[in-house]
C-alpha positions as CSV (number, residue, x, y, z in Angstrom):
1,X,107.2,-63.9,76.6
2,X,103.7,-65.1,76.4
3,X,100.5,-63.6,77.0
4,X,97.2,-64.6,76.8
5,X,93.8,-63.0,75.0
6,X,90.6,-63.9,75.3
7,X,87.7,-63.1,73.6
8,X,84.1,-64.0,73.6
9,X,82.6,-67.0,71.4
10,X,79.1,-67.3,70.3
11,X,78.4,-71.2,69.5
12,X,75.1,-72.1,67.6
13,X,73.3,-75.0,69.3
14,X,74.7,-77.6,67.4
15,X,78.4,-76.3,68.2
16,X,77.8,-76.3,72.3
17,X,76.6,-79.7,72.0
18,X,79.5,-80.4,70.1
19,X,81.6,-78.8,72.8
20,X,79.4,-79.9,75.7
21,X,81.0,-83.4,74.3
22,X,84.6,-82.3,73.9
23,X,84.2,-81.1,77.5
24,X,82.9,-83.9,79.3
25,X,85.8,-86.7,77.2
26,X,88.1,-84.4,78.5
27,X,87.0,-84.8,81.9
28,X,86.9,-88.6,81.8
29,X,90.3,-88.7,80.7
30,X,91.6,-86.2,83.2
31,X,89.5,-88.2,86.3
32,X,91.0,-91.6,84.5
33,X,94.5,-90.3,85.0
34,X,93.7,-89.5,88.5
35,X,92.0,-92.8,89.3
36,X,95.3,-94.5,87.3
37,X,98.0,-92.9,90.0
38,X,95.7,-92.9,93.3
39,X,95.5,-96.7,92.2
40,X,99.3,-97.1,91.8
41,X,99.7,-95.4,95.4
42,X,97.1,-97.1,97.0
43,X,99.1,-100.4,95.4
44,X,102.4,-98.6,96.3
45,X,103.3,-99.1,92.7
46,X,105.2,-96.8,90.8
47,X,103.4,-94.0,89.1
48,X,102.5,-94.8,85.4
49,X,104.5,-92.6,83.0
50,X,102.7,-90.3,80.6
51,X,103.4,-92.1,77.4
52,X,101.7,-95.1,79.1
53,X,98.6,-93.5,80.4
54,X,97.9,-91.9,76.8
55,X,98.2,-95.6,75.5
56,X,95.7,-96.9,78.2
57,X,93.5,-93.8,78.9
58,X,93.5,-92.9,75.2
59,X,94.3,-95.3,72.5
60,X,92.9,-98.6,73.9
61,X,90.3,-97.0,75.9
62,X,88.7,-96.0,72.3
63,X,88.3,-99.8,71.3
64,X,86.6,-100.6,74.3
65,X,82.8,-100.7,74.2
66,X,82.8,-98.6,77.4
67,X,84.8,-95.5,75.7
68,X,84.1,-95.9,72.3
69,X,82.6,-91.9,72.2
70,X,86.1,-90.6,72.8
71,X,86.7,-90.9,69.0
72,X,83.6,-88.1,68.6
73,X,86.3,-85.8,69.5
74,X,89.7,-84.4,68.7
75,X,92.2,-86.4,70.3
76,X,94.3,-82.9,71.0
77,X,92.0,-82.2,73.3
78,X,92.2,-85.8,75.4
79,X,96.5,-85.6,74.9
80,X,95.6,-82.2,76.3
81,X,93.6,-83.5,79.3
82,X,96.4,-86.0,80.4
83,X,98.9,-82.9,80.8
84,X,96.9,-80.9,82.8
85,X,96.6,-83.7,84.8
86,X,100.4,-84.4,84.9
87,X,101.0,-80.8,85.6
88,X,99.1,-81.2,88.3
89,X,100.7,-83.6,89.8
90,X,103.9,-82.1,89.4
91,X,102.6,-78.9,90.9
92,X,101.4,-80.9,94.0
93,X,104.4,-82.4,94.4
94,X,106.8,-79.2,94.3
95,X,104.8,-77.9,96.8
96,X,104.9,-80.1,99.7
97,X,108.9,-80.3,98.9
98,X,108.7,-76.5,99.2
99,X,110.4,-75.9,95.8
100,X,106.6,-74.2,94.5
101,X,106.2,-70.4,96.3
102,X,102.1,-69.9,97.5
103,X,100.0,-71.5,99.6
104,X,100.4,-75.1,99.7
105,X,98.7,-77.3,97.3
106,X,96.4,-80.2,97.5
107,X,96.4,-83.2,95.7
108,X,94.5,-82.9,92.4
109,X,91.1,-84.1,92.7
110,X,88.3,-85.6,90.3
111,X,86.9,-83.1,88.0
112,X,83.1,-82.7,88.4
113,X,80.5,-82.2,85.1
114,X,78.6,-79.6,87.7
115,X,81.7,-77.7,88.0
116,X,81.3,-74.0,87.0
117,X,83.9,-74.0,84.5
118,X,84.6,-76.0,81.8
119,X,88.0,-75.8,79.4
120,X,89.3,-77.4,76.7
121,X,92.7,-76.9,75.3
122,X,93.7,-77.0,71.3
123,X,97.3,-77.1,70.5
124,X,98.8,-76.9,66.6
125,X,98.5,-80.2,66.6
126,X,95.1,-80.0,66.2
127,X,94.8,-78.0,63.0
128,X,92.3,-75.4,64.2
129,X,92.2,-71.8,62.0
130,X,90.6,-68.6,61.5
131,X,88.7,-68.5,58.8
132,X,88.6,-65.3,56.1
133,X,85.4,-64.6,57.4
134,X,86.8,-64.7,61.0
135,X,85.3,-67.5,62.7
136,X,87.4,-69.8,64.9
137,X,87.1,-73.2,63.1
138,X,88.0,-75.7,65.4
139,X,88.2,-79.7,64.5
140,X,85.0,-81.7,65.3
141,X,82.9,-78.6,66.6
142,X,83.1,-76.1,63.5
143,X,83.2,-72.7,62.7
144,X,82.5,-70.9,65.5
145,X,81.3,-67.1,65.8
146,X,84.0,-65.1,67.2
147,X,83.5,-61.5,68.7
148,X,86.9,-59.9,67.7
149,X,87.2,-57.1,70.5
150,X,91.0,-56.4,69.3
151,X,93.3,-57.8,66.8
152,X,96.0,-60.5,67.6
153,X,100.0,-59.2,67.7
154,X,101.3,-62.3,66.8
155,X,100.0,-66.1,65.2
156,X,98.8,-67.9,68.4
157,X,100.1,-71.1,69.3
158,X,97.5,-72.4,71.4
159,X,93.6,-72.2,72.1
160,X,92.0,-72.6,75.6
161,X,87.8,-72.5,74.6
162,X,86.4,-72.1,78.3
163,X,82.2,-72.1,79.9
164,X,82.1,-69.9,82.8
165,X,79.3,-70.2,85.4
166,X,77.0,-67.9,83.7
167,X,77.3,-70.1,80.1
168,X,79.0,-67.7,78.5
169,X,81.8,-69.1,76.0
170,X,85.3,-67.8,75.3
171,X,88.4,-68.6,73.4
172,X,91.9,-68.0,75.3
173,X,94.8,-67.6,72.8
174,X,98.5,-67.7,73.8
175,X,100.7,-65.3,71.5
176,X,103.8,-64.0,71.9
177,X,104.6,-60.9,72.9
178,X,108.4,-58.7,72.7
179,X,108.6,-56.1,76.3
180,X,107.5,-52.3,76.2
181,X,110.5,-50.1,76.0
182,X,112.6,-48.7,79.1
183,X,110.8,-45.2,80.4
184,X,112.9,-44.0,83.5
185,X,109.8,-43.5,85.1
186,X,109.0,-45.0,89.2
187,X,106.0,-44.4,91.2
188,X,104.7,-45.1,94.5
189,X,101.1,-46.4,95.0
190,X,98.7,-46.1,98.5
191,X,95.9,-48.2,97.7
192,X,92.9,-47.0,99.8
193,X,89.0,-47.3,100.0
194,X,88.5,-43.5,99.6
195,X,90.0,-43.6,96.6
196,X,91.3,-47.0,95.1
197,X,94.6,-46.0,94.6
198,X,96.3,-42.5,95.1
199,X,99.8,-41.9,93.5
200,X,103.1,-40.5,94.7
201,X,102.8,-37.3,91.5
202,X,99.5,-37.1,92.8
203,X,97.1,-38.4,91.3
204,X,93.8,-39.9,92.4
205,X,92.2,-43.1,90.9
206,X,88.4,-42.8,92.4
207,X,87.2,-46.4,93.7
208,X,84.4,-47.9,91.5
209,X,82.7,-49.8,94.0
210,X,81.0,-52.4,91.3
211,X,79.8,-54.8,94.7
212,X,78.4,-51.8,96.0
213,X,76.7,-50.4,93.0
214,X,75.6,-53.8,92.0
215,X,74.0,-55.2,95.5
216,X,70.5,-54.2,94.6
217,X,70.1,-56.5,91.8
218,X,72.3,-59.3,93.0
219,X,69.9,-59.3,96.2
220,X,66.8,-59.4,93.5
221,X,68.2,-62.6,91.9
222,X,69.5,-64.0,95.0
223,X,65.9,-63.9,96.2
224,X,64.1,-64.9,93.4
225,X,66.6,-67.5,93.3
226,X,66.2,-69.1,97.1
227,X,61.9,-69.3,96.3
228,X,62.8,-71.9,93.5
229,X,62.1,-75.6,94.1
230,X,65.4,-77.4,93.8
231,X,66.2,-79.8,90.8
232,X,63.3,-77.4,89.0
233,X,64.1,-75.8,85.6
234,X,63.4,-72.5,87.1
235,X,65.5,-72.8,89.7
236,X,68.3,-73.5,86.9
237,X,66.8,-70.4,85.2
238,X,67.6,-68.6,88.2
239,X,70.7,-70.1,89.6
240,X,71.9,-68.6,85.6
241,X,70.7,-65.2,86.6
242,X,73.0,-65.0,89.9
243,X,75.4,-66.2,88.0
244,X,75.3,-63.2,85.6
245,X,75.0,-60.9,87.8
246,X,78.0,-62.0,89.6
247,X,79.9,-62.0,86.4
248,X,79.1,-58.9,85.7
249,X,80.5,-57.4,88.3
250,X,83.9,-59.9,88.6
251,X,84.2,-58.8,84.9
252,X,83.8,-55.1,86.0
253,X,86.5,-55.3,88.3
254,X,89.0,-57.1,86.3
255,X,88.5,-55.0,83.2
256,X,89.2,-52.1,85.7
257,X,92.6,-54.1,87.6
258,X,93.8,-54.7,84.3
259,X,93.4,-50.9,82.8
260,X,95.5,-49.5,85.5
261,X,97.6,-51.9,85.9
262,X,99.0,-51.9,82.4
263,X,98.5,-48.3,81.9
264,X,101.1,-48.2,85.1
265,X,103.4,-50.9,84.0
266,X,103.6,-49.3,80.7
267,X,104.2,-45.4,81.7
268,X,106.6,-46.4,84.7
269,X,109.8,-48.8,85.0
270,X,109.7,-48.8,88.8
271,X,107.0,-48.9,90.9
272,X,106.6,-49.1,95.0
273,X,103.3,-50.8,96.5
274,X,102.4,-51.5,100.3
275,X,102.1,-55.7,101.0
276,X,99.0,-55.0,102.8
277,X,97.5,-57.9,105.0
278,X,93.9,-58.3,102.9
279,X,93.1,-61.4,105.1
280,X,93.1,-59.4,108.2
281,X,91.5,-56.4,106.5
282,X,88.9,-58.6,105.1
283,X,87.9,-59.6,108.8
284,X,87.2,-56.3,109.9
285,X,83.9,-54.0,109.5
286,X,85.1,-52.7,106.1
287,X,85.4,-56.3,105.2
288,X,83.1,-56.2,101.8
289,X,84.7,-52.8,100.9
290,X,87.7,-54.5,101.0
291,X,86.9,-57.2,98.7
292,X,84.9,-55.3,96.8
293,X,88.5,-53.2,95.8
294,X,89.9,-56.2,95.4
295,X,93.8,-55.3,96.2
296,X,95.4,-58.5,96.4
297,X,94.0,-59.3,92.5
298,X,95.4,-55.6,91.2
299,X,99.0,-56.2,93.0
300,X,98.8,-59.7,91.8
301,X,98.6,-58.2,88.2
302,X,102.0,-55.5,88.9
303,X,103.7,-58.5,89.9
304,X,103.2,-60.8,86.8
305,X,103.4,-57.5,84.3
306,X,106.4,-56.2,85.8
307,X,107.6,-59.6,85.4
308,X,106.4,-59.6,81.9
309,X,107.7,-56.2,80.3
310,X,111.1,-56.2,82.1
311,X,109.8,-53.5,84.9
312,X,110.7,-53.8,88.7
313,X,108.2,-53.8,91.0
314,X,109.2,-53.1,94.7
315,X,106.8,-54.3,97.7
316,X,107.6,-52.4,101.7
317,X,106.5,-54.2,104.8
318,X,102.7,-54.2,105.9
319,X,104.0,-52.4,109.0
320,X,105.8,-49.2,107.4
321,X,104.4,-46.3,109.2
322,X,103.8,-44.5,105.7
323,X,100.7,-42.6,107.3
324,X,102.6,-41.3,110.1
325,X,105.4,-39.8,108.6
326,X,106.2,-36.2,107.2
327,X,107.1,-37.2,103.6
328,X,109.1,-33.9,103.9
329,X,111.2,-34.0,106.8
330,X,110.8,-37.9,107.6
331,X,109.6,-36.8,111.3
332,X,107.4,-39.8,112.3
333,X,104.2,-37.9,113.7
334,X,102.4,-40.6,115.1
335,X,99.1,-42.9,114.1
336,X,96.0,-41.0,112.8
337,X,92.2,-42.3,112.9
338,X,90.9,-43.0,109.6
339,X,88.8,-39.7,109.5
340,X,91.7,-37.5,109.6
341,X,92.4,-36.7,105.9
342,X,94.4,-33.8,106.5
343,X,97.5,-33.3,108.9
344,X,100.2,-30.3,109.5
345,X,103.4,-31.8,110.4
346,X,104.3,-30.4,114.2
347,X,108.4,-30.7,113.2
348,X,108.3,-28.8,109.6
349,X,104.9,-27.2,110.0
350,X,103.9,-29.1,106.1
351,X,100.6,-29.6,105.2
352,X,99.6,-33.5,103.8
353,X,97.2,-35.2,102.1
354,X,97.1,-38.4,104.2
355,X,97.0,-40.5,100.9
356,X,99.5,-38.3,98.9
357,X,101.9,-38.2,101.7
358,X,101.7,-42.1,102.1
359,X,102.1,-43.0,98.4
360,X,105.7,-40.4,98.8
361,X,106.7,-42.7,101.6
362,X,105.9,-45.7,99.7
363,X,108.0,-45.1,97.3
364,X,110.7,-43.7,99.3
365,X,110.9,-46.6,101.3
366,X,110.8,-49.0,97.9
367,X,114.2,-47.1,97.1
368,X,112.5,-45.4,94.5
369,X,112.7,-41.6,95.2
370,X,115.5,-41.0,92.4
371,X,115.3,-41.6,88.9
372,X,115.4,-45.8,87.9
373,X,119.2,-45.7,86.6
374,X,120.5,-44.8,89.4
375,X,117.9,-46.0,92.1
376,X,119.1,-48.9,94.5
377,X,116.0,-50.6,93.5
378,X,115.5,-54.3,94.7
379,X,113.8,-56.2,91.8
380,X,113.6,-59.4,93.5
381,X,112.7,-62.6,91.1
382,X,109.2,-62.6,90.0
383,X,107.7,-65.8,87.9
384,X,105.7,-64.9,85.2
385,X,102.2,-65.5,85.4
386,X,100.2,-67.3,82.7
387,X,97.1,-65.0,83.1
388,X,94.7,-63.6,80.7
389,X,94.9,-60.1,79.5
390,X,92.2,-57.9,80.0
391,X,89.2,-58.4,77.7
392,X,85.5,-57.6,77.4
393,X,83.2,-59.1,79.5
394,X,86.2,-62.1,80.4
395,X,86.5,-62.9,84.1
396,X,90.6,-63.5,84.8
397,X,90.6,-63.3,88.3
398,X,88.8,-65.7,91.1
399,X,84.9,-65.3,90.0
400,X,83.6,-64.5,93.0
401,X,81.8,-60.8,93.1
């Protein structure tokens, strides 16, 4: 399987120009693709194959007076720009045949140089290395500084150097990883605002709150950054600052997801979780606590590590009444207001925690309340996800705080 690491780059000014190039060649050739097929429908033409597009887009396009500068940089990264852009399409495609599971998808669009992130992709083809001194030498940009926050399980096979919104830099490597080991283990999870997540051996995982602890300062540079003339440099300044602040806490909040996640993942072969509605949640009065928890990004994570390390991950319906009933005697006892914590049990006369009892129920309900051999567990297929494991300071879910 593959997973991805990140870790943070710190280019000198000559190397983000250098990159600042790479970036905006491999944006031109991504939008040319794009113009090339919206031309061949609007013609009702065939779409251009891939080979064919690289000759045009790529090759030829570099003797021409017009895109002469795509030379300046490695032609990896353009080949690389023509497949995201096929994948794209492919992606678009599947979905509106309704082979593709999510939402449904759009038709790819024209990349923008004011977009918030920029990406770059570097294959083997391309001949980049670490070097002894460990710097991430990459062709036509150089030796970049590297800050190594772990050390690599495997020899990558690919690098993905990104710019967030807040100009920070990064390098994404794919590696290869073998699956954690069998534990016997299953768990059920009630995730919560009280506390984040509260599990079924009773434990409590207290809720961080990094929006709420954070909404001072955000406010500060929002402010400062609304009293800026537009298309000034200090508005630029400014616009920066939100930015940080914002990544700050997105970064907070992943590094957190990704902590528990794996730690759960890794200690328990089964594990039971609610589907909760988050877009009706998120409507509600308790609308920024709710995003500020961020479920649907930690469940999103179970799904794609369970998927990873050969572990089964078990979602019950959004309407199980796992608050109402006596994880004891299963007597269903009826809705509770939100203030009611505690609650005797008028059949069996047992005292619950309302979030203890729940996370029980969740994972009696997920089949789970026997040992994973011999649980009628119901895996269900899972894609693997192509996300970024948790690093420092590395935003891997959407960016907004």
């Amino acid at each position: 399987m593959q997973l991805r690491y990140a870790f943070r780059l710190y280019p000198d000014p000559g190397q983000q120009r250098a990159l600042a190039k790479a970036f905006g060649c491999a944006r031109v050739v991504y939008n040319d693709a794009v113009r090339a097929r919206e031309d061949a429908r609007a013609a009702k033409q065939p779409f251009p194959k891939a080979a064919e597009l690289s000759k045009r887009l790529i090759t030829e396009a570099k003797q021409t007076a017009s895109r002469a500068w795509l030379g300046e940089v490695s032609a990896v990264v353009l080949q690389q720009s023509l497949r995201d852009a096929e994948a794209a399409y492919k992606n678009f495609f599947a979905s509106l045949k309704g082979a593709r599971k999510g939402p449904k998808m759009g038709a790819p669009r024209f990349k923008s140089r004011k977009d918030n992130r920029q990406s770059i992709r570097f294959t083997a083809n391309a001949r980049w290395s670490v070097t002894g001194s460990g710097r991430l030498n990459l062709p036509k940009v150089g030796a970049v500084k590297v800050k190594w926050s772990r050390t690599l399980p495997t020899t990558p096979t690919s690098v993905t150097v990104i710019k967030d919104a807040a100009g920070r830099y990064f390098a994404s490597f794919a590696v290869d990883t073998d699956p954690h080991a069998d534990t016997g283990e299953t768990v059920g999870i009630d995730l919560g605002l009280t506390h984040f997540a509260v599990l079924s051996d009773g434990t409590k995982i207290d809720s961080p709150r990094f929006l709420r602890r954070a909404e001072k300062k955000l406010k500060k540079a929002q402010r400062e950054l609304s009293r800026k003339e537009k298309g000034s440099k200090n508005r630029e300044k400014a616009r920066l600052k939100v930015a940080r602040a914002h990544a700050q806490v997105a970064d907070a909040r992943s590094e957190f997801h990704h902590q528990l996640s794996t730690k759960l993942i890794r200690d328990n072969q089964a594990i039971g979780v609610e589907d909760l509605a988050v877009n009706g949640l998120a409507r509600g009065r308790l609308a920024k606590s709710v995003h500020d928890a961020g479920w649907s990004a930690f469940v999103h994570m179970l799904e794609y590590k369970a998927a990873r390390y050969g572990r089964t991950l078990v979602k019950i319906g959004r309407f199980e009444p796992t608050t109402q009933t006596c994880s004891t005697c299963g007597v269903k006892d009826g809705p509770k207001p939100l203030n009611v914590r505690e609650w005797t049990c008028t059949a069996c006369g047992s005292v619950h925690d309302r979030d203890h009892n729940a996370a029980i129920n969740v994972k009696t309900a997920a089949g789970l309340a026997v040992s994973a051999c011999a649980a009628p567990v119901r895996p269900g297929a899972i894609p693997a996800q192509r996300e970024e494991t948790g690093s420092h300071g590395f935003p891997t879910e959407p960016r907004a705080a």
